[in-house]
TIROMAR-988290 format. One record per residue (C-alpha): x, y, z; residue in one letter. Coordinates in steps of 0.02 Angstrom, whole numbers, padded with zeros to 5 digits, always signed. Layout:
XYZA ...
//
This chain:
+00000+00000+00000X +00145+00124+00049X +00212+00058-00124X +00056+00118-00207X +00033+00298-00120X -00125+00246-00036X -00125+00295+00143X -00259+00164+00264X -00382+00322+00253X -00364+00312+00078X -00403+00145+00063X -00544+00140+00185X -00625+00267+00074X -00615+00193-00097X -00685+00026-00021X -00840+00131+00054X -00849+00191-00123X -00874+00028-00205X -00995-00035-00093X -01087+00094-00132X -01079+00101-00307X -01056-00070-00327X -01263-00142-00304X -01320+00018-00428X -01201-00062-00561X -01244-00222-00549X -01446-00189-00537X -01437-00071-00719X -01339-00210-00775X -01465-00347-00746X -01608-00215-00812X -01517-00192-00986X -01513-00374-01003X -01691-00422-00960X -01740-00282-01056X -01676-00331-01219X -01711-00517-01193X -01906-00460-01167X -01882-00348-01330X -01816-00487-01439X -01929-00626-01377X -02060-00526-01422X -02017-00502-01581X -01998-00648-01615X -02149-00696-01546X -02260-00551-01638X -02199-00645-01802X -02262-00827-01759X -02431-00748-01687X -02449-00632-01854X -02423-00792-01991X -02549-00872-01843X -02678-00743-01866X -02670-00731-02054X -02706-00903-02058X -02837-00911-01921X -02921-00761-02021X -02945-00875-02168X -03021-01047-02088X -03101-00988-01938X -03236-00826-01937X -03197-00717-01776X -03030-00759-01738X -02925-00617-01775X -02993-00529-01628X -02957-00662-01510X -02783-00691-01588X -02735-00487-01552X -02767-00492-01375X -02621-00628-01370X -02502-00541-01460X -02387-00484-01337X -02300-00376-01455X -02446-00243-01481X -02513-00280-01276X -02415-00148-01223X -02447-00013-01346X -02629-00079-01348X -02660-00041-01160X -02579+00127-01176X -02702+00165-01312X -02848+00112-01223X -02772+00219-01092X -02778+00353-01170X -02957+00321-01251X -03012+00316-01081X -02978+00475-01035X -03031+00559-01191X -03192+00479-01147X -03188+00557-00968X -03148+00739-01056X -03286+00727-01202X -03390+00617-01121X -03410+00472-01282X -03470+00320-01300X -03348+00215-01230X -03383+00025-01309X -03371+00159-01475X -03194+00216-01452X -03139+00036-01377X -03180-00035-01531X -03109+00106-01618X -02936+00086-01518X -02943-00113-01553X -02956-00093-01737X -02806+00044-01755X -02715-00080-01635X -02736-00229-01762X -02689-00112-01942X -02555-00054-01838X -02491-00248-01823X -02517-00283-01993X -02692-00343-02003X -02777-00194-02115X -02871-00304-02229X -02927-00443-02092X -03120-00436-02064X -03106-00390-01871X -03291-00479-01853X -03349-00562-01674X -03384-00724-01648X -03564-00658-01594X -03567-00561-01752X -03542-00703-01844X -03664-00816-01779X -03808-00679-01794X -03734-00679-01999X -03739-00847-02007X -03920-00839-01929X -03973-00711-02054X -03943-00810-02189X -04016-00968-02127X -04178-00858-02094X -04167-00803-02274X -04147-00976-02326X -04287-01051-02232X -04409-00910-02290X -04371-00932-02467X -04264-00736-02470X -04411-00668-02416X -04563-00747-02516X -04628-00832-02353X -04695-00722-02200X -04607-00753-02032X -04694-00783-01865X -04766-00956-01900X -04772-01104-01794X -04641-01201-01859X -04732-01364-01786X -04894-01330-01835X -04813-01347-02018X -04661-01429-02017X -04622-01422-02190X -04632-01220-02214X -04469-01222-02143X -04368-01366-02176X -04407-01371-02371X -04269-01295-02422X -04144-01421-02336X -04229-01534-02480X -04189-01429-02618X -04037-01365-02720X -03995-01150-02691X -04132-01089-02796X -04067-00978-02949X -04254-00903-02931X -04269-00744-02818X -04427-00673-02808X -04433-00470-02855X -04455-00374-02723X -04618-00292-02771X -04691-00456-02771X -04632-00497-02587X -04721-00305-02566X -04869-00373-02629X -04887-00540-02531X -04853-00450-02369X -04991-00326-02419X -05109-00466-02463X -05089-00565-02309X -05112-00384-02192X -05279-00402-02316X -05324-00568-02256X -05294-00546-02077X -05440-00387-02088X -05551-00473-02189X -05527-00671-02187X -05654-00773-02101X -05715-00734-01926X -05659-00549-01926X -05780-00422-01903X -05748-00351-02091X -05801-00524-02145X -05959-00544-02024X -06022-00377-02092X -05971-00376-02278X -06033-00574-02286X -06219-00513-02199X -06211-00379-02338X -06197-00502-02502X -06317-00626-02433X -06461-00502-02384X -06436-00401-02556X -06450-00466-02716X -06397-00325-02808X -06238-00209-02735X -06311-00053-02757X -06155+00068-02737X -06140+00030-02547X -06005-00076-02560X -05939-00195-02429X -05780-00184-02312X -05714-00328-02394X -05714-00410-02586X -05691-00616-02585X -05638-00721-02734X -05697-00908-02685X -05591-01051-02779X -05713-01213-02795X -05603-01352-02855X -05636-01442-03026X -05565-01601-03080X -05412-01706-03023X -05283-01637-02899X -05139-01587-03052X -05271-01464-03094X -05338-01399-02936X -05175-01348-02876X -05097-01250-03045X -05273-01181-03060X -05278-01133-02875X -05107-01013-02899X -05185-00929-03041X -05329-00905-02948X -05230-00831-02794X -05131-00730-02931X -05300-00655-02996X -05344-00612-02815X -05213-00509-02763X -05221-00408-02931X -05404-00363-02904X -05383-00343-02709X -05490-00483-02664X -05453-00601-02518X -05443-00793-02588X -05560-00921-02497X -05560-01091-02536X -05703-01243-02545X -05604-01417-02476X -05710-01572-02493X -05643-01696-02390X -05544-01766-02535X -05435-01603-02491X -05417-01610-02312X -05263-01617-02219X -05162-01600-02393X -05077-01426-02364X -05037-01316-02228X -05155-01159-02183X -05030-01024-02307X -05075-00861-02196X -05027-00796-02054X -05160-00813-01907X -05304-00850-02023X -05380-00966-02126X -05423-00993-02321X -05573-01102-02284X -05736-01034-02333X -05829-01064-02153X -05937-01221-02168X -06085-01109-02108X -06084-00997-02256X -06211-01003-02388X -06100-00998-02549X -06045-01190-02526X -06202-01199-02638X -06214-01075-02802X -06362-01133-02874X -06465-00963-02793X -06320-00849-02850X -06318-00778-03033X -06203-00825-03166X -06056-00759-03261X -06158-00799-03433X -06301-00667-03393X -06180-00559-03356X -06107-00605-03534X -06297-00587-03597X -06313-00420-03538X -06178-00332-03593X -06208-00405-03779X -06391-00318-03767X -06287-00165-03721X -06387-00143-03546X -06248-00053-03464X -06380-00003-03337X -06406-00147-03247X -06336-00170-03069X -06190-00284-03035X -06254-00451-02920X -06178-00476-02752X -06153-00616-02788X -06085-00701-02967X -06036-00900-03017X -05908-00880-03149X -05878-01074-03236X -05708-01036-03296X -05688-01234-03338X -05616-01224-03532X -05652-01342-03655X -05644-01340-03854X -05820-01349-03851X -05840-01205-03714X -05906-01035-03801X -05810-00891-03801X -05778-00804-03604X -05724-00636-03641X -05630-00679-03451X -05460-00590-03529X -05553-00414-03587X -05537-00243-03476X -05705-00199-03484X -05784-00384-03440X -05654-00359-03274X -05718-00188-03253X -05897-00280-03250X -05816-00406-03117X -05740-00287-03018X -05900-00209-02955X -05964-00382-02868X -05923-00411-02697X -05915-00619-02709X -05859-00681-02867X -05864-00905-02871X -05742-00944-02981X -05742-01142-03038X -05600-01190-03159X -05464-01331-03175X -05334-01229-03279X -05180-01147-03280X -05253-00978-03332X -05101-00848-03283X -05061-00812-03481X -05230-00735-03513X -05202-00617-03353X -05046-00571-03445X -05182-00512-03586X -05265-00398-03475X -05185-00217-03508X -05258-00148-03334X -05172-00299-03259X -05008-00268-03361X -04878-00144-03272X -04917-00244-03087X -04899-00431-03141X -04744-00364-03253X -04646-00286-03100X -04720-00444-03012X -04651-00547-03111X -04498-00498-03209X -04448-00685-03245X -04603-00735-03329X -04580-00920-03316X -04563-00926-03130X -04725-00871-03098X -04796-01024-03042X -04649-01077-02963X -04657-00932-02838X -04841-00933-02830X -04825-01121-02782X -04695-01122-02656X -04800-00987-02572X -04966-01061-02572X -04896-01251-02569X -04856-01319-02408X -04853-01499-02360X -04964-01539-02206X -04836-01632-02056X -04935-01816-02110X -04887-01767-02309X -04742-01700-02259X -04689-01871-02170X -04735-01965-02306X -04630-01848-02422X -04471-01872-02290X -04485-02041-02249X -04459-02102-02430X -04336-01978-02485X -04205-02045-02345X -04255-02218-02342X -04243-02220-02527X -04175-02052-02625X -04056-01955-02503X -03889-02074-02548X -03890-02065-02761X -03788-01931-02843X -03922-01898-02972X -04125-01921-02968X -04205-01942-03141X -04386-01921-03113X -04518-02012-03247X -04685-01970-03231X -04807-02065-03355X -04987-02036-03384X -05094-02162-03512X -05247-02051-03582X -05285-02179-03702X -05243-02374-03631X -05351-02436-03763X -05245-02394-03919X -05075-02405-03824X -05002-02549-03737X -04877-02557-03595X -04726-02617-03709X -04758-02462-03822X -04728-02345-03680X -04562-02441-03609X -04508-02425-03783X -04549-02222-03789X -04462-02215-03598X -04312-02295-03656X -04280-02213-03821X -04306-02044-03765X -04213-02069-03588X -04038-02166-03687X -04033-02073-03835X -04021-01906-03741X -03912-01979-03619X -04037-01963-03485X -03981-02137-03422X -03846-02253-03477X -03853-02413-03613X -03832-02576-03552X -03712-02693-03570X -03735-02818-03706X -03629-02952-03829X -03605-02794-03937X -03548-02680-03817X -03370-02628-03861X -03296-02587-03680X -03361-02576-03507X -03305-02404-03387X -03273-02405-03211X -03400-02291-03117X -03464-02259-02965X -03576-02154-03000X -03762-02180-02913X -03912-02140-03020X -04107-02165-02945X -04263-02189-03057X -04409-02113-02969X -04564-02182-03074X -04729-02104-03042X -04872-02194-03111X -05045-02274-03089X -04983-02444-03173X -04850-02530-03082X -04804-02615-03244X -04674-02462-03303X -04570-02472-03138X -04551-02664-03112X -04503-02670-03306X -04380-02527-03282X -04295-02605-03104X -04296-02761-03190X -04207-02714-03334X -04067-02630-03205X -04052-02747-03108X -04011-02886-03213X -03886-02804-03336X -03741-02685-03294X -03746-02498-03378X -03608-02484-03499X -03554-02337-03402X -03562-02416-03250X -03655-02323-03141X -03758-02409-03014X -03970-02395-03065X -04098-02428-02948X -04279-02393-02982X -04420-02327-02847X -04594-02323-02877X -04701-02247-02721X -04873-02290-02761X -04973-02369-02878X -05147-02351-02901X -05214-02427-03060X -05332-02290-03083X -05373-02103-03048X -05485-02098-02892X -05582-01952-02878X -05655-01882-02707X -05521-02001-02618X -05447-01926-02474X -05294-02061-02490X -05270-02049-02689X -05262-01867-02648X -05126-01879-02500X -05013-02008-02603X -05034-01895-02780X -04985-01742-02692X -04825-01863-02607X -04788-01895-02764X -04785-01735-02844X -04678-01674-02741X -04551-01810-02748X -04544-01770-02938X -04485-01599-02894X -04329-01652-02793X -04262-01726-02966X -04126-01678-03056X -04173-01728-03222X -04364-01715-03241X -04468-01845-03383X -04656-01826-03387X -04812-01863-03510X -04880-01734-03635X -05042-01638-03568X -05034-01719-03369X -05060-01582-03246X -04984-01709-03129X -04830-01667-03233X -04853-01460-03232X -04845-01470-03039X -04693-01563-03033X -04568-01449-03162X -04678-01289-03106X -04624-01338-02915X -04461-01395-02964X -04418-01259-03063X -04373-01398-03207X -04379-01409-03407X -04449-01581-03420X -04417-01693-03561X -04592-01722-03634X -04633-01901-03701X -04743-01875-03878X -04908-01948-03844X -04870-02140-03905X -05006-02167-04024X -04955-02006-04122X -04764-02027-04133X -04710-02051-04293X -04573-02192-04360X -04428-02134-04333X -04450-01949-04247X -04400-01920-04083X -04477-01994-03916X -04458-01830-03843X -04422-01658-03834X -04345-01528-03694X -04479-01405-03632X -04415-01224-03642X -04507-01177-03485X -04540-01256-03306X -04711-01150-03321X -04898-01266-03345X -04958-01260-03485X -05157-01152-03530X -05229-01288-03631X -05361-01184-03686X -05344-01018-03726X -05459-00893-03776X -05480-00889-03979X -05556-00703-03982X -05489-00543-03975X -05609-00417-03859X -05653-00342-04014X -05734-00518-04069X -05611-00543-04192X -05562-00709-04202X -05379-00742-04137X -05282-00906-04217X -05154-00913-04081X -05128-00770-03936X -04948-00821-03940X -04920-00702-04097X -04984-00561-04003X -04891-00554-03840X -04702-00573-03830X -04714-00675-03677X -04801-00808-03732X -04770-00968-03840X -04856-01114-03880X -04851-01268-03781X -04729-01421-03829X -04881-01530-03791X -05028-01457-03849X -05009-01330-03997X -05200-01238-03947X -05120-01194-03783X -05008-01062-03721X -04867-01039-03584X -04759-00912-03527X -04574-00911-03578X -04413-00808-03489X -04368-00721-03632X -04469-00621-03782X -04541-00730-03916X -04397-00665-04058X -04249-00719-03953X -04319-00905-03925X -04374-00914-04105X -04193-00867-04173X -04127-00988-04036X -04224-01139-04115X -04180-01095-04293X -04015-01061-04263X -04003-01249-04144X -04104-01333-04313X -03970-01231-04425X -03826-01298-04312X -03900-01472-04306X -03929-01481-04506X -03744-01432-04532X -03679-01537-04427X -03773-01680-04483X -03733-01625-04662X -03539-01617-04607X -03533-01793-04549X 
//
């Protein structure tokens, strides 16, 4: 020490020094390192979480937010922003879940999320509930506020069906919700219906009083094909003329559909005196008058319009403006018809501008109308359930064949096997099978159902058996179903009724859709389904040679009998040439049906498909 200059006071001082200093080095030492081992960890832990979150963001809805609250990288500068939020709230006195979600999406661009949809899970599952609701009331077309078990079906249809390319227009949904506020004021056992029903009873003429309430009464005609495609255009002619629908069930209708408005019912009440019309006047003296000119006379109360067509019918005048000016004065109008009689609405020019914005697809009309009005009861709607998934739900593809025999007597059952057959193969509807001329054989797994709808059973035991016992050269797997069959059309059966409608709507789950020319059993099926059948030619007129059948250009029924007058009296060949909508039927050329497109666009199409056709037949 004496070697060193340092004295013991010296010494003593310089170690009271370093004890001092000593712990204050040593601490900031230890700080600096921790502190830059937190910095880098957490840098490197901010990268990991960020590839997390980006890929979270893409298979999982609602987890970006829940990723950024463990990012420990932006905690820090996250809670200092909420910080600060928080006391801006305090001085201007905002909305503090507003600014915190404000603060939480700055926090995530600021990481790197900027295009990430920062959506809750709770946000999602109301989305995700949104669109089921949409789904399950048809985007709108169906009211909400049912009883889903009172009518099972209402909601679970669509599960049964494929996304529908068919929206309806939004000033039809306007006009269904206004109809059905219309029914609930005036349907049966309201007041308005009490009062305006006493009125048309106790006067036979409506003298310019008026009623609360106008009614348009649907009696059934026929077999159930027709009841139900004439029973939308009926509905479609109430709501243009304000009306509120009733209906007249037998009990060959009960317990077939579900009640289609909200808190009411479509039932004429039993008690009510127009079950009967014999006491009310007609629709032809109506006719009668205004031919004599008598524009004087008062309008009945009360009017039975027969709006049943056939070719032997005499003119109805039912698709003039001034015979509907007539109509629209009576209160009760009985309307009794068995067809599809939307195309002469189309005719009316005081109907025109509403069923157009109605309507802007014309050959959807029915199908809206239908999935409206249509509902399977929960004892149809079991039947319909039942056999799809013990039977349909497992094949990739359902072909649906529908035949209808109008004339057994001049066709036998091998002539219609042979018309199934060569119009199902040759348009590759289903597959060949395998025979000693078959030139290969091709693996496929492929599972294909035959739905056969018919009152023989002959067709669908001829078809399975044919299946079954020979391989398809493509080698898909056929197997055939038939539901019912009943040998012959029962009318005022409850039961026929119950399995026909079953089996309608069977048809309309198919893919591929095959049914029999002029069968309203048929219409319901493609107009439900939304499907261009193929249409078999009626046997006993095909000709050697020509095809079995041909593609429908339309899923809409067809009018079998339209009118053949102008309003003028001038007698009309075909309406079809007057009205760009409108085309006639691949079934029956005296009827009409709507078509998507104008009349000049389909007509090139088919000449140019004929033109295409001849040169490439020519070119072979």
């Amino acid at each position: 020490m004496d070697k060193m200059g340092l004295s013991s006071n010296k010494l003593k001082t310089l170690f009271v020094v370093c004890c001092i200093v000593f712990p204050f080095a040593l601490t900031a030492t230890l700080k600096f390192k921790n502190s830059s081992i937190t910095f880098f960890e957490g840098f490197s832990q901010n990268k990991v979480l960020g590839s997390e979150t980006t890929q979270k963001n893409v298979t999982t809805r609602g987890s970006v937010q829940n990723t950024t609250h463990e990012n420990s990288a932006g905690t820090t500068k996250n809670n200092n922003t909420v910080s600060e939020v928080l006391q801006r709230e305090i001085q201007n006195d905002r909305d503090p879940i507003e600014e915190r979600t404000t603060a939480r999406d700055n926090t995530a661009s600021e990481i790197g999320l900027i295009n990430a949809p920062l959506t809750s899970s709770s946000n999602s599952s109301s989305s995700d509930s949104i669109h089921d609701d949409q789904e399950k009331l048809l985007d709108g077309l169906l009211a909400s506020g049912f009883d889903e078990a009172s009518c099972i079906s209402r909601l679970q249809s669509h599960l049964y069906r494929k996304v529908s390319p068919h929206k309806p227009s939004r000033y039809l949904i306007s006009k269904l919700r206004n109809y059905e506020e219309l029914h609930r004021r005036c349907g049966p056992n309201t007041i308005a219906y009490n009062k305006s029903m006493a009125y048309i009873e106790n006067s036979k003429n409506n003298n310019g009083d008026g009623t609360m309430c106008k009614y348009l009464v649907f009696s059934p005609a026929n077999g159930l094909g027709n009841r139900i495609i004439s029973m939308a255009a009926t509905f479609l002619y109430a709501i243009l003329t304000n009306r509120v629908l009733l209906v007249r069930f037998g009990e060959d209708m009960h317990g077939l559909f579900c009640e289609p408005f909200l808190n009411s019912t479509w039932t004429l009440p039993n008690n009510s005196p127009f079950w009967n019309q014999e006491h009310v006047e007609t629709y032809d003296t109506i006719l009668d008058k205004d031919k004599a000119n008598n524009s004087k006379h008062d309008s009945p109360s009360a009017l039975f319009l027969n709006h049943q067509f056939t070719k032997g019918n005499p003119e109805k005048f039912f698709h003039c403006d001034h015979i509907q000016d007539l109509l629209r004065n009576v209160p009760l109008l009985i309307l009794q018809t068995d067809q599809y009689f939307v195309p002469s609405l189309f005719m009316i020019q005081s109907f025109n501008l509403e069923i157009n914005k109605m309507f802007p697809q014309k050959d959807t009309v029915f199908y809206h109308l239908a999935h409206y009005l249509y509902h399977p009861s929960n004892e149809a709607w079991r039947q319909i359930t039942t056999f799809y998934q013990t039977y349909l739900a497992k094949f990739d593809e359902i072909i649906g064949i529908q035949i209808r025999v109008f004339r057994p007597d001049i066709t036998s059952n091998q002539a219609i096997i042979d018309l199934v057959l060569n119009c199902t193969i040759e348009n590759k509807l289903l597959p060949k099978l395998v025979t000693q001329n078959s030139v290969s054989y091709i693996q496929n797994h492929t599972r294909k159902a035959i739905l056969v709808t018919s009152l023989s059973p002959n067709y669908g035991e001829n078809l399975r058996a044919m299946y079954q016992n020979k391989q398809s050269i493509s080698g898909e797997v056929i197997e055939v179903y038939q539901p019912s069959h009943e040998e012959k059309q029962k009318f005022g059966d409850n039961m026929h009724n119950m399995k026909a409608w079953t089996e309608m709507y069977l048809l309309s789950l198919s893919d591929i859709l095959v049914t029999s020319s002029l069968s309203t059993f048929g219409y319901v099926a493609q107009g439900f389904g939304g499907l261009k059948p193929w249409i078999l030619v009626k046997p006993h007129k095909k000709k050697p040679n020509s095809a079995a059948c041909k593609q429908d250009f339309s899923s809409e029924p067809c009018f079998h009998y339209p009118p053949m007058h102008e309003c003028n009296g001038k007698f009309q060949k075909h309406f079809s040439s007057s009205f760009p909508y409108l085309w006639e039927c691949k079934d029956s050329h005296s009827g009409v049906k709507l078509i998507s497109r104008q009349r000049s666009v389909v007509r090139n199409s088919i000449f140019a498909n004929k033109n295409m056709y001849k040169i490439s037949k020519h070119m072979k």
